[in-house]
C-alpha positions in Angstrom: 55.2 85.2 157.2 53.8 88.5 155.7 55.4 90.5 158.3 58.8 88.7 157.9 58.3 89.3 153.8 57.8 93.5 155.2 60.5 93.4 157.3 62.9 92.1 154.8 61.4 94.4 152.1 62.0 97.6 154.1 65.5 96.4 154.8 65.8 96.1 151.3 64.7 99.5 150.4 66.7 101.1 153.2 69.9 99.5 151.7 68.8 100.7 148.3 68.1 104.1 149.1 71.0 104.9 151.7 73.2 103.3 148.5 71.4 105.6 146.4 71.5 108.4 148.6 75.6 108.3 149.9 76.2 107.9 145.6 74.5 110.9 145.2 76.3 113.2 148.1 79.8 111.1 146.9 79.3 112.7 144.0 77.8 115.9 145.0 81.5 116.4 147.1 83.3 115.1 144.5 81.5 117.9 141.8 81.5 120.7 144.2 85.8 120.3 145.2 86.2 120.1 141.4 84.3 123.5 141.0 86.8 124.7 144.1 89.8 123.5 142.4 88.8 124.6 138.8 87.6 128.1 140.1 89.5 130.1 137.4 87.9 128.4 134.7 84.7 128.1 135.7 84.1 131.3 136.8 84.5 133.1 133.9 82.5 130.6 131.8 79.7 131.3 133.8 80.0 134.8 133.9 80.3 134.8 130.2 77.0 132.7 130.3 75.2 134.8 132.6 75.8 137.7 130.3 75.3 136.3 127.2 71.7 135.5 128.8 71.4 138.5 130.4 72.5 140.8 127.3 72.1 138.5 124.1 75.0 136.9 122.5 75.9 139.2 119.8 76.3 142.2 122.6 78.6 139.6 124.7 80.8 138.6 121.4 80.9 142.5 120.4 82.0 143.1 124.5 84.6 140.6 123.9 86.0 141.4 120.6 86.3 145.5 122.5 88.4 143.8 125.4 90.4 141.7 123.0 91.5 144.8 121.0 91.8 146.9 124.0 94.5 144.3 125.3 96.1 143.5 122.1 97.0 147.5 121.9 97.6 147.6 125.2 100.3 144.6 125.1 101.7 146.6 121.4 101.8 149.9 123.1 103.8 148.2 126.2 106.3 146.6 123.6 106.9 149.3 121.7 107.0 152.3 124.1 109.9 151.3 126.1 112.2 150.7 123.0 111.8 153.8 121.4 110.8 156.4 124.0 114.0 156.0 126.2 115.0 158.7 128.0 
C-alpha cells in the first residue's frame, strides 16, 4: 500500500510540475514574440533605461531635451528653407 500511495504521489507531482513547467515556457514564448513584434518600442525604452542607469537621469533628460531641439530646428529649417530660398 505505501508503494501504491508513492507511486500515485509522484504521478501527481509529475503532472503538477510538467503543468507548471509547459505554463511557464507558454508564456515565456508568448513574452519573448511580443518583444519581437513590439521591437520599436521596446528598444528604445530600454536604451533610454540603460542610459539613464549608466549616466544618471538628469544627463539622459538634458541628452533628450538637446535632440528634441536639434530636431524641432531641424524640421523649422526644412519648412522654411525651401519657401523662401528658391532659386
Amino acid at each position: 500500500m505505501l508503494i501504491f500511495c508513492l507511486c500515485l504521489l509522484a504521478m501527481f507531482l509529475f503532472w503538477l510540475f510538467g503543468h507548471i513547467i509547459g505554463t511557464i515556457l507558454y508564456l515565456s514564448i508568448l513574452f519573448v514574440g511580443h518583444l519581437i513584434s513590439y521591437w520599436y518600442f521596446y528598444l528604445p525604452l530600454i536604451i533610454l533605461i540603460s542610459l539613464a542607469i549608466a549616466f544618471g537621469i538628469k544627463s539622459v533628460l538634458a541628452m533628450l531635451v538637446l535632440i528634441i531641439l536639434i530636431l524641432a530646428l531641424a524640421l523649422a529649417l526644412m519648412i522654411y528653407w525651401p519657401r523662401h530660398h528658391n532659386s
